[in-house]
C-alpha positions, 0 to 999 in steps of 0.5 A: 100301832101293831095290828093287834092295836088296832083290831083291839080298838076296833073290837073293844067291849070297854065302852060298855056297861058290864053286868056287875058281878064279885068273883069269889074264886078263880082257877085258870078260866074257871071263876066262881061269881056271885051276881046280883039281881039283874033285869034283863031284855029278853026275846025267844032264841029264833036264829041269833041274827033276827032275836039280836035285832029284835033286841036291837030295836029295843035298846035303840029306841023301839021301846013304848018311851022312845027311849034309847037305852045302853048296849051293854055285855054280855048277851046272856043266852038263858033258858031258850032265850036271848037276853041284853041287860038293861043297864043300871040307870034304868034297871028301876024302870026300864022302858017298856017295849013296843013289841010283843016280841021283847019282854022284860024279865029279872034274872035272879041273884044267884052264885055261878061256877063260870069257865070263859073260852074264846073263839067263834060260836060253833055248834060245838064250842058250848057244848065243848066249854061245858063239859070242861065246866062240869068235870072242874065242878066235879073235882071241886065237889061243887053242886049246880042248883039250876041249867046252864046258860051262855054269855057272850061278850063281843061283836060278831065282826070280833076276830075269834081269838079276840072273843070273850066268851063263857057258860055258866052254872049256878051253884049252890052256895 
């Protein structure tokens, strides 16, 4: 087995539930996608380390029910906030959480233009990945219709070519 193998197997998001989506487009690492209405866990973006676990806890059984619940992928970074998404099974009534900290909210059907980098998270990676995103939208004449936000794909222990990572803008359809 060749190192990169085995760094796959050890890394592979494959085992998880991925929130559903249909690609109407694609250009290169550019998507247009249409996602349905999702639920999403959701905790206020206090370093990504302590919300991370803060949403942890929850899926792992820190919740009013005692119930574990899926990790799945990505880890949206929406409006100042980090989000998992509460997995198809119990998107009709995901257990309530335990603590104040988590909440249970609804990101929106919604049309999204979508450009997927890799890499490690810098200061600078977004910030970099959405300028790429706004000029493709630019010379598509595409219009956004809400803030960007973030998705990530992988574990932390990933190695950075290995990564899976995207912003997104929605559009108007």
């Amino acid at each position: 087995m060749t190192f990169g193998a085995i760094a796959a197997c050890a890394t592979s998001r494959a085992g998880y539930e991925t929130a559903p989506y249909r690609v109407i487009r694609t250009e290169g690492a550019f998507e247009i996608r249409d996602y349905p209405e999702l639920k999403i866990a959701t905790t206020t973006r206090a370093g990504d380390d302590a919300s991370f676990m803060k949403l942890f806890r929850y899926i792992d059984g820190s919740n009013v029910q005692k119930q574990k619940i899926a990790m799945t992928t990505p880890v949206f970074m929406v409006q100042g906030k980090m989000a998992f998404v509460v997995p198809e099974a119990q998107k009709t009534a995901p257990p309530a959480p335990a603590s104040p900290a988590v909440a249970i909210d609804t990101l929106r059907a919604q049309r999204v233009a979508v450009y997927r980098f890799s890499g490690t998270r810098t200061k600078d990676s977004e910030p970099q990945a959405l300028v790429q995103l706004k000029a493709w939208l630019q010379q598509n004449q595409l219009t956004a219709a809400g803030a960007a936000f973030s998705a990530y794909y992988d574990p932390p222990w990933t190695p950075g070519f290995m990564r899976r990572n995207e912003v997104l803008i929605p559009i108007q359809p």
